[in-house]
Every structure is written in C-alpha cells, then in structure tokens.
C-alpha positions in Angstrom: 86.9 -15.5 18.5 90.7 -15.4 18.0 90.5 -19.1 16.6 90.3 -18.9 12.9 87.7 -20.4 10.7 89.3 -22.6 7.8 86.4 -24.5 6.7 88.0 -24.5 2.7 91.2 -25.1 3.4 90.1 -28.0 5.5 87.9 -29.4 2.7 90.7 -29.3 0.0 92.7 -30.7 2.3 90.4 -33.9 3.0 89.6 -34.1 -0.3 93.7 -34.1 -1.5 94.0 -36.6 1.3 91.4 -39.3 0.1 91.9 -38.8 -3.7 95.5 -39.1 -3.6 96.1 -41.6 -0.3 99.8 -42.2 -1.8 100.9 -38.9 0.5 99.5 -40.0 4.3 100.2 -38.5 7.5 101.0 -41.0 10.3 101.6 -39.4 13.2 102.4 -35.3 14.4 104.0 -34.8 17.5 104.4 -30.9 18.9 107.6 -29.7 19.4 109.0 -27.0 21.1 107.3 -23.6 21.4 108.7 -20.1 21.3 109.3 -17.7 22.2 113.3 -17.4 22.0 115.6 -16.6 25.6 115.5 -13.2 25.6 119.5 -13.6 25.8 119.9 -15.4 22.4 122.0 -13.8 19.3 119.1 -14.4 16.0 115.3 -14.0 16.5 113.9 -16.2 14.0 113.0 -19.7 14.7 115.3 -21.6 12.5 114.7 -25.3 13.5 116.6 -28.1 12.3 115.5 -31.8 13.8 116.8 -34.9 13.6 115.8 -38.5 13.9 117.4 -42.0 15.4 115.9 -45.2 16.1 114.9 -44.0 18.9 114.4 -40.1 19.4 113.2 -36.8 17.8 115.5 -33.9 18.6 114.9 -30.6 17.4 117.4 -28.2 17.6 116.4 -24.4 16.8 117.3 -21.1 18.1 115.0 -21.5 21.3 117.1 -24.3 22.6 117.5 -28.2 22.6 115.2 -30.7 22.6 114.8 -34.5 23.0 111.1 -36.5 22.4 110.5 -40.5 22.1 109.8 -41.3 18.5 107.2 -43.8 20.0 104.9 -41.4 21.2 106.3 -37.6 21.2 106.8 -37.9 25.0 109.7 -35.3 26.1 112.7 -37.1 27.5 113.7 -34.1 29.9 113.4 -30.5 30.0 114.6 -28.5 27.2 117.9 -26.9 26.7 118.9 -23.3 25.3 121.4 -23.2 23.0 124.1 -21.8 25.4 123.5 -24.5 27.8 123.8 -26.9 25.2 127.2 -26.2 23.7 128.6 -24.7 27.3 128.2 -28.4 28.4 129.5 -29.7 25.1 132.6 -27.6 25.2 133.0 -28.2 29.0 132.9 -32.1 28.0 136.0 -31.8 25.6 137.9 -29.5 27.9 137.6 -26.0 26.6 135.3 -22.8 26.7 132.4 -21.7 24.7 133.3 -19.0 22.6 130.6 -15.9 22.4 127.0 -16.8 22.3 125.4 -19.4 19.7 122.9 -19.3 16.8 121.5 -20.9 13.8 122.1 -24.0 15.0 121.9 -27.6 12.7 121.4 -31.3 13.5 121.6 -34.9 12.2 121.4 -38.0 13.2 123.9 -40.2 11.4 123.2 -43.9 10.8 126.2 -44.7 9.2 128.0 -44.0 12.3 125.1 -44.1 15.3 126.0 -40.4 16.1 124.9 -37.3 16.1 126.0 -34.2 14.5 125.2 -30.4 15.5 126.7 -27.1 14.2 126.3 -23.4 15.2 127.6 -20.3 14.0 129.0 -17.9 17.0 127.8 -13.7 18.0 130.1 -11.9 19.6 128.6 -8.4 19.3 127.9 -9.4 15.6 129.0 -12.1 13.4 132.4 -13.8 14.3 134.6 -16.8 12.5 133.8 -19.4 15.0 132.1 -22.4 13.6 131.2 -24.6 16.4 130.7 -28.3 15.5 129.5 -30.8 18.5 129.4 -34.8 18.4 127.5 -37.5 20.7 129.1 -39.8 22.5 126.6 -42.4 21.0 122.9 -42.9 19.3 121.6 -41.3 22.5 121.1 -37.8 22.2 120.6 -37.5 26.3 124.2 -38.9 26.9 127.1 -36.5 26.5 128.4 -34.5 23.3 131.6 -32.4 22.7 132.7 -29.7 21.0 134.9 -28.0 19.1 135.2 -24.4 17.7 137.2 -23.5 14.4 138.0 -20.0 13.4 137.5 -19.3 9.8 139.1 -17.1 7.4 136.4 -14.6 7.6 133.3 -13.3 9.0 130.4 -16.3 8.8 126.6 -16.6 9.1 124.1 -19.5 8.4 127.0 -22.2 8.8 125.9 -25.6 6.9 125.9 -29.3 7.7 126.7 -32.4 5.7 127.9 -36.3 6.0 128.5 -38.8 3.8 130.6 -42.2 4.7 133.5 -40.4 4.6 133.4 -36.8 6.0 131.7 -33.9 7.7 131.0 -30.9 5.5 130.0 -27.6 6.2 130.1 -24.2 4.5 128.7 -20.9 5.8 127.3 -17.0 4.3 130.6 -15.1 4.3 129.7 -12.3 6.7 132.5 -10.1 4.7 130.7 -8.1 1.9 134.6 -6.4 0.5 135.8 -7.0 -3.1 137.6 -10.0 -2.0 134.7 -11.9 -0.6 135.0 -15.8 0.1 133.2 -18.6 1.2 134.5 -20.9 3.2 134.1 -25.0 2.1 135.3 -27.2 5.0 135.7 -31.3 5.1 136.5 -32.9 7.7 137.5 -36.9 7.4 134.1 -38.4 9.5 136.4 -40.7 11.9 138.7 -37.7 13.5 135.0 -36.3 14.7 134.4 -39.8 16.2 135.5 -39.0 20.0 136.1 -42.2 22.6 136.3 -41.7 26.1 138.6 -38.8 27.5 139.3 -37.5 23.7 137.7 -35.4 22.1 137.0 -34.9 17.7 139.8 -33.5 16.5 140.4 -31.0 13.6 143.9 -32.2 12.9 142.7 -32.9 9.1 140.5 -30.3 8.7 140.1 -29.1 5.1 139.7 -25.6 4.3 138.8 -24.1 0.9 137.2 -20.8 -0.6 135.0 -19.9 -3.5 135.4 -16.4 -4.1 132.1 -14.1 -4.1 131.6 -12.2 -7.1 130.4 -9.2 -6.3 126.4 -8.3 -6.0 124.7 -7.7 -9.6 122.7 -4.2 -9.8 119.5 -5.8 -7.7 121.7 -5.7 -4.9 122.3 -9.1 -4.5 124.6 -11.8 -4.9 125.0 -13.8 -7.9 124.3 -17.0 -6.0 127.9 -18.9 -4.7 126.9 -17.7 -0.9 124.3 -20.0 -0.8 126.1 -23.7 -1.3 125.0 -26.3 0.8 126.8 -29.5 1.4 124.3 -32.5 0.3 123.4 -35.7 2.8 124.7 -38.7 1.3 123.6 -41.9 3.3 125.2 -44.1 1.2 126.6 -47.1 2.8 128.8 -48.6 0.3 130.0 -45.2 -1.3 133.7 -45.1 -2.3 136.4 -43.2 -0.9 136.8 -41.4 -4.1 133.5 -40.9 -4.5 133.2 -36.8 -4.5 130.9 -34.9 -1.8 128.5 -32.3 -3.3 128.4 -28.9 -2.4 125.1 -27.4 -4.5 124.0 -23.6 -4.9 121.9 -21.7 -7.2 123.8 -19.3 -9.7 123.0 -16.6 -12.4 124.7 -14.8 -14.3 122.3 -11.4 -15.1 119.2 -9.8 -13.1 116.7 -11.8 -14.7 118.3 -14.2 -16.3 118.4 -18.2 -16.5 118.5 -20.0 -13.3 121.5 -21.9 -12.7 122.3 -24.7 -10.8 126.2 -24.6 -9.6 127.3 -28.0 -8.5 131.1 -28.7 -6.9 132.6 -32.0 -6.2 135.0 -32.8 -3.1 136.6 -35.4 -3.5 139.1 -37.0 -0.9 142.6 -37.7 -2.7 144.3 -39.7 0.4 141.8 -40.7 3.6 142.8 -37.2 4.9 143.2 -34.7 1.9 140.3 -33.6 0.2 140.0 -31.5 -3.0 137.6 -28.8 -4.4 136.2 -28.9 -7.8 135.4 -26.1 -10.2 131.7 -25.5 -10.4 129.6 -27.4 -13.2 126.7 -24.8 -14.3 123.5 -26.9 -15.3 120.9 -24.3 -16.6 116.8 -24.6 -15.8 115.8 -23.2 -18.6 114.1 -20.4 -17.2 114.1 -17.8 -14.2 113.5 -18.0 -10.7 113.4 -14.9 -8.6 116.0 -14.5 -5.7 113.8 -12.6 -3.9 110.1 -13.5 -3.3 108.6 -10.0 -4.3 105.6 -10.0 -2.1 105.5 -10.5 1.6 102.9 -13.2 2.6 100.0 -11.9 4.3 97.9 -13.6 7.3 94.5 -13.7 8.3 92.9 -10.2 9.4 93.4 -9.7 13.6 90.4 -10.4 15.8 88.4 -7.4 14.8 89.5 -6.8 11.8 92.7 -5.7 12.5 95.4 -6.2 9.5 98.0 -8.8 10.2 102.4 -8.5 9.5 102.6 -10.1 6.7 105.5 -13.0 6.9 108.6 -12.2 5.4 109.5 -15.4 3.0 113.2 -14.6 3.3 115.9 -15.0 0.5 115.5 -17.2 -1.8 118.7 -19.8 -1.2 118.8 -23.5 -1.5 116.8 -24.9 1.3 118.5 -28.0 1.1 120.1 -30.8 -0.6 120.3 -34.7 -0.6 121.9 -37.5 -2.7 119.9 -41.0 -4.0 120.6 -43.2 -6.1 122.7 -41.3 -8.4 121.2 -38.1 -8.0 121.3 -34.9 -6.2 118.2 -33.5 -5.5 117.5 -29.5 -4.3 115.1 -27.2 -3.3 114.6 -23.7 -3.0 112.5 -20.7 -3.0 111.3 -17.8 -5.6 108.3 -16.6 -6.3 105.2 -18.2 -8.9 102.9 -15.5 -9.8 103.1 -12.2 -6.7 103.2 -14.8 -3.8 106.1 -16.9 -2.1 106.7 -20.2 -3.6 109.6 -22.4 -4.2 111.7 -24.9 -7.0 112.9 -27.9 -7.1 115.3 -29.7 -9.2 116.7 -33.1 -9.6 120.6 -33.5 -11.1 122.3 -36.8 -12.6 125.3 -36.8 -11.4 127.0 -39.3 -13.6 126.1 -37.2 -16.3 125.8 -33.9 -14.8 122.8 -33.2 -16.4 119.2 -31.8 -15.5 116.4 -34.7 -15.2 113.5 -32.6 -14.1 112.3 -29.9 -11.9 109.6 -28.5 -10.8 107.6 -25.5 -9.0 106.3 -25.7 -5.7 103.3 -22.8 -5.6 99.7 -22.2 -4.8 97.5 -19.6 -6.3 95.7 -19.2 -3.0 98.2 -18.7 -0.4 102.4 -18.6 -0.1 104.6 -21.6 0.2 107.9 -20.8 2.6 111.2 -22.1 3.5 110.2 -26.1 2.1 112.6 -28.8 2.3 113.0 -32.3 1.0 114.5 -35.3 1.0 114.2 -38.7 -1.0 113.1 -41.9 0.4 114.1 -45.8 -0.2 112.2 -46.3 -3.0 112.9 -42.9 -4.9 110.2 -41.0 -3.9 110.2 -37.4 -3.1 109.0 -36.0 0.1 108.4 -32.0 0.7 107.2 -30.5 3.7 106.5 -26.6 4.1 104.8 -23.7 5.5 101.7 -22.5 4.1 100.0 -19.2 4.6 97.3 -16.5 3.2 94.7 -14.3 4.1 92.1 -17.0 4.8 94.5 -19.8 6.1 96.5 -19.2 9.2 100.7 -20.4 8.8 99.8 -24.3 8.9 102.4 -27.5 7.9 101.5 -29.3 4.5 103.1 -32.4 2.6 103.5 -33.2 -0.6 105.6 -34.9 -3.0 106.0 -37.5 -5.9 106.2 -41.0 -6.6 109.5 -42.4 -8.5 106.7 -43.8 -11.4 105.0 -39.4 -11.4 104.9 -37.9 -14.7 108.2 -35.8 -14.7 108.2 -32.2 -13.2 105.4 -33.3 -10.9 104.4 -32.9 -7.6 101.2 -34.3 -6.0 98.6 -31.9 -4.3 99.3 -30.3 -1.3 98.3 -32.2 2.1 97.5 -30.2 5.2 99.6 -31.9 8.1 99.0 -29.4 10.9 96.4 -26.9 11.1 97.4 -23.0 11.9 94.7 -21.3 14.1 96.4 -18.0 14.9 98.3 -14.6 13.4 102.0 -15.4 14.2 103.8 -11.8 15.4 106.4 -10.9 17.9 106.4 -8.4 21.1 107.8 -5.8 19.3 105.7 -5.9 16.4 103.5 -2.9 16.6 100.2 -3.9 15.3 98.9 -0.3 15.2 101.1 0.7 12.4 101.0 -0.2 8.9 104.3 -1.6 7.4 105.2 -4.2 10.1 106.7 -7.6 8.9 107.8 -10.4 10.8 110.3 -13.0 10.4 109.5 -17.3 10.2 112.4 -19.6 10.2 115.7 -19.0 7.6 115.6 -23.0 7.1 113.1 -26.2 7.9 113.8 -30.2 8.0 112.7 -33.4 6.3 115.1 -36.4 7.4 114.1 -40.2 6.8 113.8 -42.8 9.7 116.8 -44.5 10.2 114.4 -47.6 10.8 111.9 -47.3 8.3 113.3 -45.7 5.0 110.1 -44.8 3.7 109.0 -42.8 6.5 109.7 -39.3 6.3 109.7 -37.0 9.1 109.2 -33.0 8.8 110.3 -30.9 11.2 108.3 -27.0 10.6 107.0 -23.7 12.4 103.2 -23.6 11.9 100.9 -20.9 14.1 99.2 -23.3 16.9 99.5 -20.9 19.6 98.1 -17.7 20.3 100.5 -14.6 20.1 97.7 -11.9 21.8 98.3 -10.6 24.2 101.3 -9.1 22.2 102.8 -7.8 25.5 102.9 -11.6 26.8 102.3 -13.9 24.1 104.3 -12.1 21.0 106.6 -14.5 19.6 105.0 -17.6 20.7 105.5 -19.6 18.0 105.0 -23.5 17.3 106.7 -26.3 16.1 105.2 -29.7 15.2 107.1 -33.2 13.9 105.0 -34.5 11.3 105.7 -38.1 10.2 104.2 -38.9 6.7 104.9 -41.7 3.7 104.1 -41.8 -0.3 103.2 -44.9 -1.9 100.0 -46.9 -2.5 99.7 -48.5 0.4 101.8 -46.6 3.3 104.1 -49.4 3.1 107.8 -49.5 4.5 110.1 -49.6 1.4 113.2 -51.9 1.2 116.6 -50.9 2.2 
C-alpha cells in the first residue's frame, strides 16, 4: 500500500494541538500541483502566494494561480509563467524577454495592488529582472510589466514594499573577483500604472554590495543572500530607512552574523544605501545543512532520494513594531533545521533568537511573519524516515519566554515519497530538489490570521514514468492566541 502509515506523527500532532490550542489551524485549501511545463527554465517548485481581501494566489514555477479565500474555489484555469508575464508585457506595450523563473508575489494593502517579480533564462542566467503590477486588488484583471537589465548576471531575484518603495535584490550570477550584488528601490507610486501607462523605472535606484570572495568551504561569506524586508506600516515616514537583511561570517566556523543595511529615501525619488551593521548570535549556524533529509522507504522497501534542504540563506524577512524579524536555515544536530532571530532596530541590537529543529525528522525552507498582536507565525516542511514531506505550524506568543517557539503543529499530512521522472530509483546516490523559498503573509482583513503557502507530498509520484514530479501545494490558514481571536489593527 503506497499510502504511508503515520500513526505517531499523527498522535504528537493531536496531542501538540489540544495542549497548546494558542497555534490552530482554520482552514487548508490545495493549491496547485506539479509537475512543472516541461518548457520552463528551474525545476524546483519555488512557490510564493499571496493574499487580498478577497483571493489566494500562488505563484511558483509551475505557473499562476487564483483561488477564493472563502472557500479555496479556483477562479479560472491556471497560468504558466510565460503566459503570465507574455500578457503582462503585451499589456504595457513591449516583449517578454527570454523565458521566466523563480517567480515572487504580494499583495499590497497599503496600495490595493499586487506585486510579482521573476528573474529571466536565456540559455542560462541573464540581467533581466522582470517586475509586473495589477491594475487593481483583483488579481484576474490585467497586470503589466517591465523588464530592467542589471549590472550583472542575477538569480533568485527578491521582493519587498514598504509605504514608500519597491525593493528587490538578487544572487549575483557572476562568481569573478569583482562580484556584486545588486540593491534596487524603486519609489512605490512610479510602479502605480493608470489606464494606457504603464510603471515606470524613471527613478529606479541602483546600488551594489560587493561579494567578498568564497571562504575555503567553498562558499560565500553571506552578502549574496540579503533580502528586502515587508514593512506594512501605514504611517511610516519618508525617511524612515528600508531594510535589506542577510546572514554574514567572517571564518568557516565562526559566529553567525546578522548583516543589516538601511535605505533610506533622501528626496521622494533618491534613495541611499547604508553600510552594513553586524549584530552577532553568539554562536554558529551552519551554511550548509550537512545531511540530506531522508523519506520514508518505497513501497517494498525500496530506499527513497533523500530531499536536498538547499543553502542555507535567509528565508525571509519582515518588520513589526520596531523590529525586524528573520529566518533561515542550518542544521541542529545531523538533520536540516533552521534559525530565527529578532533585531531592534532603534537600537540595532539582538532581542532573541531561536532554533527551529526536531530530533525526529528535518525542518526545510520555513518562513515567517509577525501578526497584529506581535506574535510569531512559522510554517515549514517537515520530513523523515517515518513521516512523509507534510506542512507544520508553529510559533510564539508576544508574552513566550524569549528564544521560544511552541511545538510543532501538523497542518497537512504527507502520504507519499516526493521524486521526479528522472530520478532513478534503482541507484543509490539520487537526491531531489523541494522548493528554494516558501510563504507566510497575514490577511489583509484579519491581522491575526496567518496564511502559509508550502510544498507537502499529497500526491503520488509512482509511476515515475507518469507521475515523477507530481508535487503538492496546500494554503494553510492558522492563528496564535488563546482564543483564535482576530487581533486589533
């Protein structure tokens, strides 16, 4: 029977769920499935979602997708990527330049639009950076785009807004001595397209952090991996900065750092890069999960690819209340886990942080986000060799002991051994990749209700020669607090 039997997991899941009822799921809604057009430029899942008053729309590599908040119901039939942006570009006028991937979404509530980015493969990685914008809260009615050509090579291109701009950084795809990567802010109302205009890039911002060069592991010491944070902050100041956050060290080994830059906007149109501040953790974090993270054994007995947890990069990042708040992964005792940390940003100083691990079973690509009340929300991916890849929750209340995080609740349960077509399941060795990046956003109408958007194994991948690389994706709505209740604005 290819349906596997969890009967533990399930009971320490109950039992996590009745004994701490301050972390509930609501409501789960599947999303789209894989696996990805055979035409399209990454093969990983890498799913972004966001949320409006009215929709769920998920937007990974296997295309575009629109649901009713009310009851999951999809609005119309999915689109792949290149349909997407060929219509968005066709919208504002112009051409879609090479073929897109890693795409990124939000729905802004500041503004009642939404925001989507995408990197660009033209036989390999290229300088486009393609940013799209709606024409209104309605994800279903028009968007259009625009492509800007960095300085160099990019991969893994970013997304952030605050009241003021757009942000976005990506990888830089170059690995020579003289290495950047690229910072962009754009002011928020150029993006803002009415009728027969479209956003414009006249004030487009463009700075560079240079890339030291990688340490003797082979890897980078850590400025590749800044993020632009989400800052929802209604009445924030014009020269209030933007935060850009990435983790840093300085030897293999050594303390984990946590690199924070300010952008700050000098006139409504010029915007400035600050030097980095370096906030240690007082201890290491691993940049590279050292152990893949095994499945359940194959119908049979078979062994199962393990999945590969990926580098360990900042996840993502949000502001709240004063604070900047990060997460990202390592590894906690041989398996795949993550960190988390929480920033002052008045003082620039460390408040807490935190591991996210299990001694059973791996923890990959998690991500966060911080609700109303202060309360921290996490939603990940949770795998072993006697649990299939299922979603969990967890999190902490704003009143939690410091450094704390509340048990792990099981959200959606994974019944199958995730592989792709080409993964040959006679031979020892074989890996297979998950999703680079994952989504918790807050409901623009309720803002205690978070809503997770992961990869978990509901669908069944054999037979390999038709089902490899079917993978699932699930919205997961779930709330902390004594009661479930809606917190205040």
């Amino acid at each position: 029977m290819r349906r596997l039997t969890l009967a533990v997991s399930l009971l320490i899941a109950v039992a996590s769920s009745t004994a701490f009822a301050q972390v509930t799921v609501v409501r789960t809604f599947r999303g789209m499935n894989g696996p990805n057009p055979p035409e399209n430029a990454a093969v990983s899942a890498d799913l972004m979602g966001g949320v409006s008053p009215t929709h769920l729309v998920g937007f990974i590599n296997a295309g575009f997708s629109v649901r009713l908040k009310s009851d999951g119901r999809e609005v119309r039939p999915p689109q792949t990527l290149a349909e997407f942006w060929t219509a968005a570009f066709k919208n504002a006028g112009a051409e879609m330049p090479g073929n897109p991937y890693d795409p990124r979404i939000f729905f802004d509530p500041l503004t009642l639009r939404w925001f989507a980015t995408c990197n660009s493969n033209i036989g390999g990685l290229t300088k486009h950076m393609f940013i799209a914008v709606s024409a209104d809260a309605d994800p279903t009615h028009p968007w259009k785009a625009v492509d800007f050509e960095a300085r160099v090579l990019v991969d893994n291109m970013k997304l952030g807004l605050d009241k003021h701009g757009f942000y976005t950084t990506a990888l830089s795809g170059t690995r020579d001595e003289n290495a950047t990567v690229p910072v962009i802010a754009i002011p928020k109302q150029d993006l803002l397209w009415q009728g027969a205009t479209a956003p414009s890039l006249a004030h487009l911002n463009y700075m560079e952090v240079p890339l030291e060069p990688r340490m003797a592991d082979k890897k980078f010491p850590g400025q590749e991996g800044m993020v632009p944070a989400f800052d929802l902050n209604p009445a924030k100041k014009p020269g209030d900065p933007a935060i850009f956050i990435n983790r840093y060290r300085r030897e293999v080994g050594g303390e984990t750092i946590i690199q924070v830059r300010k952008v700050t906007w000098t006139t409504p149109s010029t915007a400035t890069l600050s030097e980095p501040t370096n906030i240690g953790l007082g201890a290491h974090y691993a940049v590279q999960p050292t152990k893949m993270a095994e499945q359940p054994l194959l119908p049979g007995g078979q062994p199962s690819p393990p999945i590969r947890p990926g580098e360990a990069r900042i996840v993502n990042a949000v502001v709240r209340h004063g604070s900047v708040w990060a997460i990202a992964g390592t590894d906690v005792n041989d398996r795949a886990a993550a960190f988390w940390v929480e920033i002052d940003l008045k003082t620039m100083t460390l408040v807490q942080h935190g591991t996210l691990a299990d001694p059973s079973a791996h923890i990959v690509f998690p991500s966060l986000n911080v609700d109303a009340n202060g309360n921290l929300g996490i939603a990940m991916t949770r795998v072993g060799a006697t649990e299939a890849a299922s979603t969990f929750v967890t999190g902490r209340l704003r009143t939690d002991p410091p450094n704390t995080l509340r048990p792990l609740v099981k959200a959606v349960e994974g019944m199958f051994v995730y592989f792709k077509k080409e993964t040959d399941l006679s031979k020892p060795g074989q890996t297979v990749q998950w999703s680079d990046y994952s989504t918790v956003v807050m409901d623009p109408s309720d803002p205690a209700l978070f809503w997770s958007y992961q990869m978990a194994a509901t669908n069944d991948c054999l037979p390999r020669e038709i089902n490899g690389g079917k993978f699932g994706t699930t919205w997961v709505g779930f709330r902390l607090g004594p009661s479930g209740k809606k917190g205040s604005r």
